[in-house]
N, C-alpha and C positions, 0 to 999 in steps of 0.2 A: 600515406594516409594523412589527411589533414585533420586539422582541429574539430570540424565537424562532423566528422564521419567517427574521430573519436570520442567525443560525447555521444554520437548517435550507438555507438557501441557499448558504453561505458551503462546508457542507458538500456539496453536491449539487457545484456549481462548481467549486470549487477544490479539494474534497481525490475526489471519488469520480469525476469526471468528466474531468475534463483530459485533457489530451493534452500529450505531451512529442516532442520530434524527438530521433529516436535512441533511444525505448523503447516495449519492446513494453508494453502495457497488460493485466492480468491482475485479474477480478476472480474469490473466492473467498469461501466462506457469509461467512467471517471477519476478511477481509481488502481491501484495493486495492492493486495491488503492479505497479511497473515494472522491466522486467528491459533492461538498457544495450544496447542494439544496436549500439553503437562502440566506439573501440578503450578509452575510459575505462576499463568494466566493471564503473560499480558502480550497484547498485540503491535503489529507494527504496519505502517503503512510507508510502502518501499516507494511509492512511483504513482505523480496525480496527473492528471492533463484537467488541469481549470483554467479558467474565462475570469475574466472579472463579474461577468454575470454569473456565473453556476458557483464562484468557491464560497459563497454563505450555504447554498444550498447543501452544497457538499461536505461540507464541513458538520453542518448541524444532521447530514444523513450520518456521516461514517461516529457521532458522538453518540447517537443513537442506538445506531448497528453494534457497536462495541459495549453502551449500559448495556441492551437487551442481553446481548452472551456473558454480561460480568465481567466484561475484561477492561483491564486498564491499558491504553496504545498512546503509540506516540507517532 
């Protein structure tokens, strides 16, 4: 396996696929994104695919997506 087959894995795996206990898992064109199902409440965003044109867009969606639910993400 080469280098990029293992990022390409690393990324499949771990940042776009996972599963967490206690969040819901949300995939978008632009995004992979878990929203906290407990009492915690905060979010995480595993895995983006941006542009240098789309990551304002997307940035100022998912800060929005995360006020509306109440949640703090990183």
């Amino acid at each position: 396996m080469n280098e990029s087959q293992r990022i390409d894995l690393y990324d499949q795996e771990l940042r776009k696929e996972i599963e967490y206990p206690d969040m819901r898992r949300e995939v978008t064109p632009d995004v992979v994104r878990y929203m906290d199902t407990s009492e915690i409440g905060e979010g995480i965003i595993t895995y983006s695919q941006l542009t240098e044109a789309s990551v304002d867009r997307v940035v100022q969606e998912q800060v929005q997506f995360f006020g509306s639910i109440g949640q703090d993400f990183e």
